[in-house]
C-alpha positions as CSV (number, residue, x, y, z in Angstrom):
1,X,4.2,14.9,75.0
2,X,0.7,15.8,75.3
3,X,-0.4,19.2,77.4
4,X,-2.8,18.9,80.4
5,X,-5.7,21.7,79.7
6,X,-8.1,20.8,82.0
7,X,-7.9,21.9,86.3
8,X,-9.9,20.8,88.8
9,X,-9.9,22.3,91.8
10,X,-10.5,20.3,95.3
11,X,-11.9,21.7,98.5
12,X,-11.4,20.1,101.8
13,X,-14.0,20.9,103.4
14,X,-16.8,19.8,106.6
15,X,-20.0,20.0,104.4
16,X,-19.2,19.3,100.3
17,X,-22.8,19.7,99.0
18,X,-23.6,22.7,100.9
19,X,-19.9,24.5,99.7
20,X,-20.5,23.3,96.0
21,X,-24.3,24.8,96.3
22,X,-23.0,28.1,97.7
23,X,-20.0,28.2,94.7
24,X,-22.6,27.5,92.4
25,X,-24.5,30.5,93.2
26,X,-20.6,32.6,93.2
27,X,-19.9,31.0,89.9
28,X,-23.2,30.6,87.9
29,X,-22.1,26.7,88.3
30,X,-24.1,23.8,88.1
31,X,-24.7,20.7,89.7
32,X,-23.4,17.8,87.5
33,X,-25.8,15.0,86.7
34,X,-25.5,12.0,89.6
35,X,-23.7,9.3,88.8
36,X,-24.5,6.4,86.0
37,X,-27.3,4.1,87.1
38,X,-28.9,6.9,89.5
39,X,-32.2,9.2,89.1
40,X,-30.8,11.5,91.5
41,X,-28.5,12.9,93.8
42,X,-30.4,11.6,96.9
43,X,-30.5,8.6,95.5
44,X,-26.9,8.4,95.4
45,X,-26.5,9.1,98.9
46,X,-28.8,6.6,100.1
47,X,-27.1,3.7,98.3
48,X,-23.9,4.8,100.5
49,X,-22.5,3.1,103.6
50,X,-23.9,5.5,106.1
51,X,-19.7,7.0,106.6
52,X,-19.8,7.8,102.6
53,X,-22.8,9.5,102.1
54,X,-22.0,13.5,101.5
55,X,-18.4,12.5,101.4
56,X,-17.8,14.7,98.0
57,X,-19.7,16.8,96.2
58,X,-19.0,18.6,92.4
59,X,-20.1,21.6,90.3
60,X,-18.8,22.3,87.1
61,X,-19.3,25.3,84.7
62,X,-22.1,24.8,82.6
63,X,-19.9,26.0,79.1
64,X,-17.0,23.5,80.1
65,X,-14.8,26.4,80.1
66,X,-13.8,26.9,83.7
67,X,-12.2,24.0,85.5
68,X,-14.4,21.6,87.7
69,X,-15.0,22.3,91.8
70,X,-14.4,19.4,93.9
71,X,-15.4,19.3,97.7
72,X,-14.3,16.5,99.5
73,X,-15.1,15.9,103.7
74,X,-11.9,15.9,105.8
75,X,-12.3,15.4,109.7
76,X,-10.1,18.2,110.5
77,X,-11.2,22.1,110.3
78,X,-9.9,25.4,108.7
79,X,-7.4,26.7,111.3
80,X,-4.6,28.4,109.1
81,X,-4.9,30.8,105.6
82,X,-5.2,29.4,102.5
83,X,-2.3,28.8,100.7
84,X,-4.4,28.7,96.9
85,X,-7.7,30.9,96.6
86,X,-10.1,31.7,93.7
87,X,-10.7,35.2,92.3
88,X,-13.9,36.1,90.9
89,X,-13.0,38.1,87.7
90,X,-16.1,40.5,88.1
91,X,-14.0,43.5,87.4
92,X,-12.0,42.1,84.5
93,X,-11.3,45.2,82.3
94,X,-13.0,47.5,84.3
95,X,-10.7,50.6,85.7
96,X,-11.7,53.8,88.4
97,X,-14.7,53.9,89.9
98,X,-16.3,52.0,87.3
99,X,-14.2,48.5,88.4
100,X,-15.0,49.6,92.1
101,X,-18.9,49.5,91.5
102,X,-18.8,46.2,90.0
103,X,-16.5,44.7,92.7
104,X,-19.1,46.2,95.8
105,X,-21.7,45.1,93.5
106,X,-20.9,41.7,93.2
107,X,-19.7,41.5,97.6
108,X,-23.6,42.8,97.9
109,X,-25.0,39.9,95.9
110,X,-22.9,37.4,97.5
111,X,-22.9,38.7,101.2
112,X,-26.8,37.1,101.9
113,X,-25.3,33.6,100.2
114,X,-23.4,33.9,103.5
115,X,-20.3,35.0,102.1
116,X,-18.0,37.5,104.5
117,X,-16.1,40.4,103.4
118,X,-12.9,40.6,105.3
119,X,-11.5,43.9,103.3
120,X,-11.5,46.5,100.5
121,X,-7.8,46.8,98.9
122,X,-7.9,49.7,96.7
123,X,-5.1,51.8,95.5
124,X,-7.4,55.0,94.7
125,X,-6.6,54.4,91.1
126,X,-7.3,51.4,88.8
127,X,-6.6,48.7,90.8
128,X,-8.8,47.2,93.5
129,X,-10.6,44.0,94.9
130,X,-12.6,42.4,98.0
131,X,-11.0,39.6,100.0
132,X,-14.0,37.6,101.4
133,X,-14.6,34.2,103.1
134,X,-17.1,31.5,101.4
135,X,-19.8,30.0,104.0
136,X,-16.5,27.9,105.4
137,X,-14.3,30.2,105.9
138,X,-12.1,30.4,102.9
139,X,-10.5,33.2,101.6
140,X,-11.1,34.9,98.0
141,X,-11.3,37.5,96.1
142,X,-13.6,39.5,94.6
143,X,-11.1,40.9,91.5
């Protein structure tokens, strides 16, 4: 039996290109090439039926290493709490004050991308993150 090593994770979401832009800038993502037999992403689009254009949108990590973002356009809106969220590492082996910094450093860069930050949880010790909202609303943490 062969092991699955690769994730993608999908989005539902009201506006796919603008949420993959704005993850791009979290992540240091990029936006994949448009598909085969298309200059560019606008081109794309306007070969669509009017209903399919900005439908979905992708970025992917530019080293292959993290998994692939997928935002797909769903009629409904956000009302309840995410069940699954993302944390941004930025404070991976960091402890104290020194992990702290880097988590508020990182919310500052991020807050005029539109992000929101919803709160500090911080133990006074070594352990510590941000819970914020992307530019629709969903939760995750700056960790």
């Amino acid at each position: 039996m062969s092991m699955i090593r690769k994730v993608q994770v999908t989005f539902d979401c009201a506006d796919p290109e603008r949420l993959a832009r704005f993850w791009c800038e979290v992540l240091g993502y990029e936006v994949p090439s448009p598909p085969a037999g298309f200059a560019t992403w606008d081109a794309y689009h306007a070969a669509q039926r009017e209903e399919e254009r900005g439908a979905w949108f992708a970025c992917q990590d530019p080293s292959g290493v993290g998994p692939r973002l997928f935002f797909q356009r769903v009629p409904e809106g956000k009302v309840v709490k995410n069940r699954v969220h993302l944390d941004v590492r930025v404070g991976a082996g960091l402890r104290g004050e020194e992990r702290l910094a880097a988590l508020e450093a990182e919310c500052a860069r991020l807050l005029p991308l539109g992000a929101v930050r919803e709160r500090l949880l911080y133990d006074g010790g070594d352990d510590a993150c941000i819970v914020m909202r992307d530019i629709e609303d969903n939760e995750f943490c700056l960790d």
